[in-house]
C-alpha positions in Angstrom: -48.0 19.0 -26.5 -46.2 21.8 -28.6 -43.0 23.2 -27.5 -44.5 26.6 -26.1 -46.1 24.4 -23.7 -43.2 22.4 -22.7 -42.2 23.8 -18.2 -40.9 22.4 -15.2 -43.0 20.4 -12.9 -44.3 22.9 -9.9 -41.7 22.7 -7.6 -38.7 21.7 -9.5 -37.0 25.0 -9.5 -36.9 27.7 -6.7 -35.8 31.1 -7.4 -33.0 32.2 -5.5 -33.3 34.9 -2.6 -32.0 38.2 -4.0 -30.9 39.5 -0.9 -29.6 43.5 0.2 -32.8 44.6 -2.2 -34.4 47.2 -0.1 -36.0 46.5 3.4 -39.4 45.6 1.4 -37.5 42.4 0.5 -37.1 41.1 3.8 -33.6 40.4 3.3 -32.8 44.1 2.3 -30.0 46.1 5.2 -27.8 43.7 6.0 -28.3 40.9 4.2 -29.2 38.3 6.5 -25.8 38.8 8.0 -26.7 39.6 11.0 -24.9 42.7 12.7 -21.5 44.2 12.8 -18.3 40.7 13.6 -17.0 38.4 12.0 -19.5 36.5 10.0 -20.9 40.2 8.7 -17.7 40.4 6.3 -16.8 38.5 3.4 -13.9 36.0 3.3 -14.8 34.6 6.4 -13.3 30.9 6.7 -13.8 30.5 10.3 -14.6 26.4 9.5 -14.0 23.7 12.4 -12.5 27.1 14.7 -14.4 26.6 18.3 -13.3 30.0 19.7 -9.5 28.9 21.4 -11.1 25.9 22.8 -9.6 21.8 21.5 -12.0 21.7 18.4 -14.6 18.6 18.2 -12.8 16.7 15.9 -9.3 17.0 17.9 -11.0 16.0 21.2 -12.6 12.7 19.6 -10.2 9.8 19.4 -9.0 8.1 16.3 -10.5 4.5 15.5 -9.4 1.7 12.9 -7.3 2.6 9.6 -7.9 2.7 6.1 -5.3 -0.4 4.3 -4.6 0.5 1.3 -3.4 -2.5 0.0 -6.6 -4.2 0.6 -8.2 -6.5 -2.3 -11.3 -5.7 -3.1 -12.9 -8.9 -4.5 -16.6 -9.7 -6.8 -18.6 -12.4 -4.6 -20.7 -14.7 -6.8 -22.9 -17.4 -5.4 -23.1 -20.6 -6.9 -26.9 -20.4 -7.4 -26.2 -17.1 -9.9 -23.8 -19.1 -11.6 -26.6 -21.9 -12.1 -29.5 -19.4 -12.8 -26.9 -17.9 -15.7 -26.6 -21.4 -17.2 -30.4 -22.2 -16.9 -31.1 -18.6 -19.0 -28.4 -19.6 -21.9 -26.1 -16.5 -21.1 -23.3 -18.9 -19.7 -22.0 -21.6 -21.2 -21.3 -24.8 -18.8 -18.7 -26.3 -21.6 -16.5 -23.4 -22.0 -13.9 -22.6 -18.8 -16.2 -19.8 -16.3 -13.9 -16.7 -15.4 -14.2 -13.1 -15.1 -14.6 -12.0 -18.6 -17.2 -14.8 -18.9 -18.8 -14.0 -16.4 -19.0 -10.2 -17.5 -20.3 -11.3 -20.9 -23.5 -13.0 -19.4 -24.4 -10.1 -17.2 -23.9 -11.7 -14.1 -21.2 -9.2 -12.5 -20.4 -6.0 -13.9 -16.7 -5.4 -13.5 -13.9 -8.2 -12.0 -12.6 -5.3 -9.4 -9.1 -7.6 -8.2 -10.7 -11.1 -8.6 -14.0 -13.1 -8.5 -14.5 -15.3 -5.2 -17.0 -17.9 -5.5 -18.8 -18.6 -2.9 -21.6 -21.8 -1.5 -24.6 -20.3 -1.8 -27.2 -22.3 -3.4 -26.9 -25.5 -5.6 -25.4 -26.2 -8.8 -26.2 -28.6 -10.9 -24.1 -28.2 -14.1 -20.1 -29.6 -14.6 -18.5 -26.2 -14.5 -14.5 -25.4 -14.7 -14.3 -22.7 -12.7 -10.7 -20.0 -13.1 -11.4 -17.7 -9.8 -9.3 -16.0 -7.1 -10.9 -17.0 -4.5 -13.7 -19.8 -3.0 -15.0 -20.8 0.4 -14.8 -24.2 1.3 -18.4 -24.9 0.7 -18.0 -23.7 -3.2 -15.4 -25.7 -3.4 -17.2 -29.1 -2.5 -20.4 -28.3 -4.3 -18.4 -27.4 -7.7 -16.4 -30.6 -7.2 -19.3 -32.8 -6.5 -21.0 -31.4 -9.5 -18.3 -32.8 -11.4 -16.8 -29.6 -11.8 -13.2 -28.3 -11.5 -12.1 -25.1 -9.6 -9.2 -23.6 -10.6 -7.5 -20.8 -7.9 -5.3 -17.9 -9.1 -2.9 -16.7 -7.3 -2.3 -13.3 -10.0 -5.2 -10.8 -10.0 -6.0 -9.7 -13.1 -4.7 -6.1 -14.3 -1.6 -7.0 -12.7 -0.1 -9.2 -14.5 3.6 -8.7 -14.2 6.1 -9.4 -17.1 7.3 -12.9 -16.6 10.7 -11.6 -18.0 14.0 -12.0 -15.7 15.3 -9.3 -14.2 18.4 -7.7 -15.5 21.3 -8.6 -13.1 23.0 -5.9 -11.1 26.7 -5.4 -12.7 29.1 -5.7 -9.7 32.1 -3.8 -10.0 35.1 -3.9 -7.7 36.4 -0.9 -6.7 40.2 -0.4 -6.3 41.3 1.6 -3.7 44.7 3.9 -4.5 46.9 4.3 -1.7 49.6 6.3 -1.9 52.9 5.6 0.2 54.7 8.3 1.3 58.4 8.5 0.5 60.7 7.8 3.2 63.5 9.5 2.8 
């Protein structure tokens, strides 16, 4: 193969219609505009606008709402955890959290916290730093001989463990002024 040779795939690109060319075009006169209103011009923004009537998406009722201040947490089963150990990526001796467990392949970012849950067997004495784990988890790592360990910070937001500075409380003196008898 030389570079001369060197094309698309048929297909792969589609030359765009050159329209108001001459009628021989088939798009030539108006454009495929249409005729004369509205839609003929340019700057038309006409959108979700249904003629005067309650548009679609006023008419339909809202449902549910988006919380902002939910957690979004990494699921890992205890059978991953296992098949990481079997392949050599993770090491059972060494304490199993997220940047462990990112370091072996087995999840790919700790979003706000891992949560470990039962699925599957494990086999190996793991100590196990996560935010999260179902009961299940929980049994089979401790039967294993394992210890689970459950944070209660997420990581990313670890806040300074610093006191903070104390509000100075100032009284203020009110002046009153007497008036003079006289």
């Amino acid at each position: 193969m030389k570079l001369n040779q060197i094309r698309n795939n048929d297909g792969a690109t589609k030359k765009r219609t050159r329209v108001a060319r001459g009628l021989g075009s088939g798009k030539g006169r108006t454009a495929g505009r249409g005729v004369k209103g509205q839609t003929s011009r340019s700057g038309v923004a006409i959108n979700g606008f249904e003629g005067g009537q309650m548009p679609i998406y006023r008419r339909l009722p809202k449902r549910g709402f988006n919380n902002v201040f939910r957690l979004d947490f990494v699921e890992v089963n205890l059978d991953r955890l296992q098949a990481a150990i079997d392949a050599g990526s993770l090491d059972a001796g060494k304490e199993v959290n997220a940047v462990s467990l990112m370091e072996a392949g087995v999840i790919r970012r700790a979003k706000d916290g891992i949560r470990i849950l039962g699925k599957g067997e494990l086999k190996a004495k793991l100590t196990v730093r996560a935010v999260g784990a179902t009961a299940s988890a929980k049994a089979a790592i401790e039967k294993a001989g394992g210890e689970l360990i459950i944070d209660t910070i997420r990581p990313g937001s670890e806040k300074s463990e610093e006191p903070k500075a104390e509000k100075k409380t100032t009284k203020k003196t009110v002046k009153t002024s007497k008036k003079k008898e006289n």
